[in-house]
N, C-alpha and C positions, 0 to 999 in steps of 0.2 A: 504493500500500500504506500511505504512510503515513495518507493520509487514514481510508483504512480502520478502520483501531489508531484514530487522533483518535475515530473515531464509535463505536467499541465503550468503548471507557474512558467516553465520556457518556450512552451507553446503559445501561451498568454502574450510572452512578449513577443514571439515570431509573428503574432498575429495582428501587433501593433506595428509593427515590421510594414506587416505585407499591406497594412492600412496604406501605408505613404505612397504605395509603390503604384495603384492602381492606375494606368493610363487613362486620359480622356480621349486623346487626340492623335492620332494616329496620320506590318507586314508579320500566323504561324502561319509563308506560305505556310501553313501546318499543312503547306500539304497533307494541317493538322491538319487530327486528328483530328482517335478517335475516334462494341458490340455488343401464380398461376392459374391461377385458376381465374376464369371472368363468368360475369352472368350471361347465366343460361337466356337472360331477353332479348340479347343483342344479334341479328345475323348482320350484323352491317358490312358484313363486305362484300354481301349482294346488294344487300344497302346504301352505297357508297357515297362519295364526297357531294356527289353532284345535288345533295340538293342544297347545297349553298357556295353554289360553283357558277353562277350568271356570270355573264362575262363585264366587265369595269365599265359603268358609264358617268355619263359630267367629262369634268376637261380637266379635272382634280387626279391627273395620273402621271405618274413619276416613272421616268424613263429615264433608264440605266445601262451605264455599258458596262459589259464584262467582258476580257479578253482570254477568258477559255469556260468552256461546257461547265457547265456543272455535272460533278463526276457520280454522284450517285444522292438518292433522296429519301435514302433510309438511314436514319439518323444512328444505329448502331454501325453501320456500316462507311457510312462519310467519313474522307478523313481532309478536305482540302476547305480551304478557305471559301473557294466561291459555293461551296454546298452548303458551308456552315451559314453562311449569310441569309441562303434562299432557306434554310431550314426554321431559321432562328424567326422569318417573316412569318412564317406558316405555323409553326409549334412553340410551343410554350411551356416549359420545366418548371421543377419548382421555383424558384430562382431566374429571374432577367440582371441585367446589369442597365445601371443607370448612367446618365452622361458624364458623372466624374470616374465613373469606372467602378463605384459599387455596389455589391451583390443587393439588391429588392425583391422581396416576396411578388412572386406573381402566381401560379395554381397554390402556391403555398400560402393560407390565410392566417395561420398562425402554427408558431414552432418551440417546442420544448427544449430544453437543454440540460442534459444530466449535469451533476455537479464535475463527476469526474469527464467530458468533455463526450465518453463514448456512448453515448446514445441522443439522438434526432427526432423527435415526435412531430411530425408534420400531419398538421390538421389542415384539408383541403378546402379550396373555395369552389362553391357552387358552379359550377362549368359545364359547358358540353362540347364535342366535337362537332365538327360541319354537317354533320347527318343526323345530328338531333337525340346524338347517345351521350350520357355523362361521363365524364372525365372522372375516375376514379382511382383509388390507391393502387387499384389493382391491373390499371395500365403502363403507371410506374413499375411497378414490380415485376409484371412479363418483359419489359424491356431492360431494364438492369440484368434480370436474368440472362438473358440474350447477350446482353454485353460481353459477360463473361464466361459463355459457354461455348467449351472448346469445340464446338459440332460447329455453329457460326464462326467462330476464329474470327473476331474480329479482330482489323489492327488498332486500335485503340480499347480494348481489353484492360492493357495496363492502368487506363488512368480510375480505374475504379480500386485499385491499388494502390496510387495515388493518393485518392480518396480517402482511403483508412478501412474501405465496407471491409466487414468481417469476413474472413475467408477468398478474398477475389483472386489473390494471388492463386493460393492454392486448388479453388476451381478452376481457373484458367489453366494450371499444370495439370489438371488432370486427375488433383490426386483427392479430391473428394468430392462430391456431388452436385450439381448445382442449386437444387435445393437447401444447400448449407449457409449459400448465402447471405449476410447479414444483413438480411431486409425482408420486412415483412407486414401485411395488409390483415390485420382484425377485423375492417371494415371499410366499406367502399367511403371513406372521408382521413380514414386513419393511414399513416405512412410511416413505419416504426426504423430505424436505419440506427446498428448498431458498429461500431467501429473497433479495431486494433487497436490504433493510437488514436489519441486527439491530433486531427489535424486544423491549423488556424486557419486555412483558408477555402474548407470546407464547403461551407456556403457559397464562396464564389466560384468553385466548382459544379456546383448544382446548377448555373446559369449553360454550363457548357455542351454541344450538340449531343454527346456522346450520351446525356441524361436525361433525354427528351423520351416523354411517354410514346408507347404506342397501344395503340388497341387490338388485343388479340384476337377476338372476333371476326375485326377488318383483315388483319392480318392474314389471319388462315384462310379464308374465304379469298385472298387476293392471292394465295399461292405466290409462287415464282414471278408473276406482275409486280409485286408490291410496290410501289412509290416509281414505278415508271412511266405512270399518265394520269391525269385530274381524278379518274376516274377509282386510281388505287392508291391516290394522297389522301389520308384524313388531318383535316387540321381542326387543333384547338386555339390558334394563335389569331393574331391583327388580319393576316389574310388568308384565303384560300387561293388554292393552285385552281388556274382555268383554263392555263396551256400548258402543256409542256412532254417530252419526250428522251429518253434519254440521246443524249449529246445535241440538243435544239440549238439551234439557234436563237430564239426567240419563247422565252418564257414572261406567261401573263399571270397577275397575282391582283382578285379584289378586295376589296374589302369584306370580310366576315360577318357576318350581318348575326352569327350567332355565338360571337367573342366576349365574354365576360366584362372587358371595357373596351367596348366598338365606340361607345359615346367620346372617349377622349381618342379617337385615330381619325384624321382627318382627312388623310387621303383617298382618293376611291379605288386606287388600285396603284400597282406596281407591273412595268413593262422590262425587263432586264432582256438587253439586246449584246449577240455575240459578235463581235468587232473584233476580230484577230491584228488587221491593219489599225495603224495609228492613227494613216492621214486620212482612212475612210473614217475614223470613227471620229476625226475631228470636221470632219468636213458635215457629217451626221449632227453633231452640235451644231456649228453656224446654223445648218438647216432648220435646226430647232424640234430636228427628230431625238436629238436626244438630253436630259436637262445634266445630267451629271456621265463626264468623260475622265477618262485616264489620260492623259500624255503622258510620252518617250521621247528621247534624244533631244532633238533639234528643238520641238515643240515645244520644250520648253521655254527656250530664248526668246521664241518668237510669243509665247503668251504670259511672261513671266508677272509683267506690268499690267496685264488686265485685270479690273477689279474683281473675275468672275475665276481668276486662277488660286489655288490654293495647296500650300507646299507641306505635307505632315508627314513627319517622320514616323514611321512602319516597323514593327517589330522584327519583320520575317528575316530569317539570314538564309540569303541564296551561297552553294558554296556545291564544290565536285564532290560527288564522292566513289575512292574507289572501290571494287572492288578484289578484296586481298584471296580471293578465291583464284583468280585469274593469275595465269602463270607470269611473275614478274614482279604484278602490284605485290606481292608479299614482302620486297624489300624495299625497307623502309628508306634506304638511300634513294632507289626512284620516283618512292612517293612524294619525298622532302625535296627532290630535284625538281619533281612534274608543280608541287605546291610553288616554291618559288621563282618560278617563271615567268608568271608572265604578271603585267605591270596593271596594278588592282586600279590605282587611283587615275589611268585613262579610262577604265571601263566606267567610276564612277562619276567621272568629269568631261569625257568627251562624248560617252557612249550612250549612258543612262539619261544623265544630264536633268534629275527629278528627284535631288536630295536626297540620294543611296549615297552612304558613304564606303569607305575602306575596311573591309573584315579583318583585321588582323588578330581573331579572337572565334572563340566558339559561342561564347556566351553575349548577345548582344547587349550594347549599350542605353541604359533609359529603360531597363528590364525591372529591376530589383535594389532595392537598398539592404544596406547590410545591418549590424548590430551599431556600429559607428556612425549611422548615417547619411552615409555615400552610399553611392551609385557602385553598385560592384566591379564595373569597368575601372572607378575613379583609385581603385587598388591595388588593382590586376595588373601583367604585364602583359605585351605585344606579344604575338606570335606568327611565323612564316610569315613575317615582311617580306616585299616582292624583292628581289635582289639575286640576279640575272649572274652575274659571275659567282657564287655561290652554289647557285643552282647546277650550273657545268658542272663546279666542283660534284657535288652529289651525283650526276649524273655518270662521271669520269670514274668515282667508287662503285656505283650501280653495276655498270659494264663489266669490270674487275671480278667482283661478286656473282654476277649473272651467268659471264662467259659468250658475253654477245655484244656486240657491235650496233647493230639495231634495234627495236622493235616498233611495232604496228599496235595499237589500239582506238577502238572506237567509243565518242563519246553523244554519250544519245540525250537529246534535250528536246523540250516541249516545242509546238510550231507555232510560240508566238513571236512577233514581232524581236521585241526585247531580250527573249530567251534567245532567238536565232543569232542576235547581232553579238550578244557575251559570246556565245559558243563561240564563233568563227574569229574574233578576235584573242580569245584564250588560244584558240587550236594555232592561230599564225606565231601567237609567241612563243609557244611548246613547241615548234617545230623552226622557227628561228633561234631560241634561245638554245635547242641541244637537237643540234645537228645529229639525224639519226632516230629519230622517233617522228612517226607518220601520229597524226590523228585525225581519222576519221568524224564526220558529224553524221548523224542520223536524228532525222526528226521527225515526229509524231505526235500527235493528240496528250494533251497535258496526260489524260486516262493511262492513256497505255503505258506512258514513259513511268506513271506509279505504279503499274502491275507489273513491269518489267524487273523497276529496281524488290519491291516486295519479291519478288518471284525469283532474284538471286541471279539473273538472265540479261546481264548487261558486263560493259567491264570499265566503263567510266561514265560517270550521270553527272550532268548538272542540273541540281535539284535547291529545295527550298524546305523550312522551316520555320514554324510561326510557332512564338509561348502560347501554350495553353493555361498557365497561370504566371503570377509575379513571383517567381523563383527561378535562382540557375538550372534547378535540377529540371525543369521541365526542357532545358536543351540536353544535358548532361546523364540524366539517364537515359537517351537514346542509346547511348555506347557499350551498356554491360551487354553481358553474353547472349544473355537469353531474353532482351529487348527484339519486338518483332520490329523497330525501327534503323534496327544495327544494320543498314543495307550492304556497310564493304564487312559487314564479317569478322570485324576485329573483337579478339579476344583476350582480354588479359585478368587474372584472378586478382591482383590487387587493387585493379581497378575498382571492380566487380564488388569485394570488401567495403572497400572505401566508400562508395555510394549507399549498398547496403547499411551503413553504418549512419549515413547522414540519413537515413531515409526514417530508420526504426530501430536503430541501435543506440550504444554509448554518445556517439557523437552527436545523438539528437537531442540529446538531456543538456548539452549544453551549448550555447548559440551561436559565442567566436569561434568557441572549436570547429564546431557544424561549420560557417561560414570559410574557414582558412582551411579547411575539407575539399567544399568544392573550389578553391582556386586549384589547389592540389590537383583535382581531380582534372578542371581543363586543363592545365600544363601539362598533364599525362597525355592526352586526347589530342595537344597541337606537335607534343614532341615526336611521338607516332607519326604524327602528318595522316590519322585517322580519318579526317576529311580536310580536304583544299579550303581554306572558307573564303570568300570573294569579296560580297559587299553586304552591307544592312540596308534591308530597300527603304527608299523614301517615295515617296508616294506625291507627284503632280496632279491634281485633279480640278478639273473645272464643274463648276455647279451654278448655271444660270441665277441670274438675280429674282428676287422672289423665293427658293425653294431654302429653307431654313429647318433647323428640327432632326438633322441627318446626325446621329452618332457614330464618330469614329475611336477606332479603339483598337490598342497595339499589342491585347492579351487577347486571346479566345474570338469572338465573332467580332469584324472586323468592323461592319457598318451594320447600324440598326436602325428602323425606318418606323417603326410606332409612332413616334412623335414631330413623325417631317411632316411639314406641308407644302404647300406652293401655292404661293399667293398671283 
């Protein structure tokens, strides 16, 4: 017991910690993240969405560009940012986040708190889904299950591990039942969620996609369709889905006419249009087809000065990563050779030209504050600065090591704009800076380039990651062994300790330790040269005069639209 008291009093303060840290203003590409019983009244999934699925009318409609698909609409299974966005429009968790970036009750009408930290009693608010079924404990509960059941394999599993839920880890391993789960529904209002540890940020994890209810009824009745058209979305959120397919182009979202607080959303609907091109999707703006755009490169320059431009620094850290499966990347001299070569702060200056700065780090900047008060960047040291004679060097021991002269690898990246223009300027300087190594570009659908790397079926990616909460560890534990995030496959056991240890161990009883842990831990992660890291994206976007109300946010979902209008 007393240990117990010891870890809630430093929780208490982690918790005032992770107060400070919340973003308002904003990049987990997360490429986040981020996967029983119901009443016998419901068949709604013959039932389905449509009947609060009218398509948006008035002129009250906000029109969005996105520059790749939304990857999938089943909130167990999402793991990138433009799904978390369209999810987060549509469904509704216990927990939303508010414009300073903290956690608010939304299906959640009131919540209990054990003394010792590990138990949750969440009493729900009067709800329903878009087909006229109520929103109950026990929608939550089929879906947390799901999360972590290894039949689903979802890749975001872990964050209910995260979490603290009782058991997650271990039903996700396999090695007890998913019924053990620490969650449970006494009645369709009650939501009982018992925990390992006390975790402080808890709460603002319940806003997050991966904890979004579903209804099992719809579910089973949608089969193998589920959340792949209007017809097999159920939403209890601000809108309903009234277009869309997977990899559309073009998804329509209106307003919910049976949302618990429809009275405070003002808009009538949501148009999120796919825009790969920059200059068609700017050219799409002037037309007035669309009210909120992205810009790249050039565009920026050219709109920097308009009053309708707006520059927010983004969480996500884009960055290579290899994989050490693949005959070669296993040495760590051509990893640290391929990492510094080629020159960071053209790609974030000439290339990007939208407030992405220089990666010289795992853990980004404007993430988390520590025990001291700082920025955890403002502590930490640099790592794989670009530095081009250095680089040969490594490359010069690589060869020596290897017993080869050359090699050939391919690096496969998404086919947008932006992603195209890093690739092929990384690949010129890897192949100017060490004469002797080809790299290949291969491009494809944001989709597939994350089933490729998930799938272990590439040998260099350049990829992205977005916090899922205001902590290092939510970059930092992507690396242990048996992280389904570990895309190159690196391995090391004292890594593996150390994170365990900040996670639920000795180190988490007390805070500097914990804290001077994970610095440890990334200078472990950049020494490897475990991933290339690039830049912290910043984010240009334009938003027409009149439309106001749009939250931006550099932890978890990235823009929320509840409370935009357009005037």
């Amino acid at each position: 017991m007393k240990k117990v008291s010891k870890l809630i009093v430093v929780m208490f303060a982690v918790l005032m910690m992770f107060s400070l840290t919340a973003c308002s203003s904003k990049d987990t590409d997360k490429d986040t993240a981020p996967d029983t019983t119901k009443d016998a009244e419901t068949d709604a999934g013959t039932d389905t969405a449509t009947d609060d699925t009218a398509e948006p009318t008035g002129g009250n409609i906000l029109n969005v560009h996105f520059d790749v698909e939304v990857a999938s609409m089943d909130p167990q299974i999402a793991t990138d940012g433009t799904s978390f966005e369209v999810l987060a429009a549509v469904t509704e968790g216990l927990y939303s986040i508010d414009a300073a970036g903290t956690p608010i009750m939304a299906m959640a009408e009131a919540v209990d708190k054990s003394a010792d930290g590990l138990t949750y009693t969440f009493t729900l608010k009067d709800a329903q889904w878009s087909n006229g079924t109520p929103v109950t404990s026990k929608d939550f509960l089929f879906a947390w299950k799901r999360l972590v059941d290894p039949a689903v394999a979802s890749e975001y599993s872990f964050i209910a591990d995260i979490a603290g839920i009782k058991n997650a880890a271990k039903i996700t391993a396999g090695e007890v039942a998913v019924d053990q789960l620490g969650v449970t529904a006494p009645d369709d209002k009650t939501l009982v969620v018992q925990l390992d540890v006390p975790v402080p940020f808890f709460e603002s994890l319940m806003a997050f996609p991966s904890f979004l209810p579903v209804n099992e009824a719809f579910f089973t009745a949608a089969g193998d369709t589920y959340g792949t058209s209007p017809e097999t979305i159920l939403s209890n959120g601000p809108f309903t889905i009234t277009a869309y397919e997977p990899a559309a182009t073009t998804i329509t979202l209106a307003k919910s006419t049976t949302y618990w607080d429809a009275a405070k959303v003002a808009l009538d609907g949501i148009q999120y249009q796919v825009i790969k091109d920059s200059q068609q999707a700017m050219l799409s703006y002037q037309n007035g087809d669309l009210d909120v755009a992205t810009l790249s490169g050039e565009q920026v320059e050219q709109f920097q000065a308009d009053p309708e431009f707006h520059n927010i620094m983004a969480g996500y850290l884009w960055y290579v990563t290899p994989n050490q499966k693949v005959a070669g990347i296993e040495n760590v001299n051509l990893r640290k050779a391929l990492a510094l070569s080629y020159d960071k702060a053209a790609i974030a200056n000439n290339i990007l030209k939208d407030g992405s700065i220089v990666a010289d780090f795992a853990v980004p900047t404007l993430l988390a504050v520590g025990p001291d008060g700082k920025d955890f960047r403002a502590t930490t040291g640099t790592y794989l600065t670009t530095d081009k004679a250095k680089a040969l060097e490594y490359w010069e021991k690589a060869k020596a090591e290897l017993g080869v002269s050359e090699l050939k690898y391919t690096l496969i990246v998404e086919d947008t704009e932006s992603a195209i223009n890093v690739a092929q300027f990384i690949q010129s300087e890897i192949q100017t800076t060490l004469p002797g190594i080809t790299i290949e570009l291969q491009s494809m659908p944001k989709k597939n380039r994350v089933e490729r790397i998930q799938a272990g079926e590439y040998e260099l990616c350049l990829t992205r990651w977005g916090p899922d909460y205001a902590d290092p560890m939510t970059y930092l534990d992507m690396w242990t062994s048996d992280s389904p995030n570990n895309y190159g496959l690196w391995s090391n056991a004292e890594y593996d300790a150390l994170i365990e240890s900040a996670k639920k161990g000795e180190l988490a009883l007390d805070l500097t330790a914990r804290w001077e842990a994970l610095k440890k831990a990334e200078t472990m992660v950049m020494d490897e040269a475990v991933i290339f890291p690039v830049y912290q994206k910043g984010d240009a976007v334009m938003i027409k005069a009149g439309v106001e109300g749009i939250e931006f946010h550099s932890v978890g979902i990235n823009r929320i639209y509840k409370d935009a209008k357009k005037n």
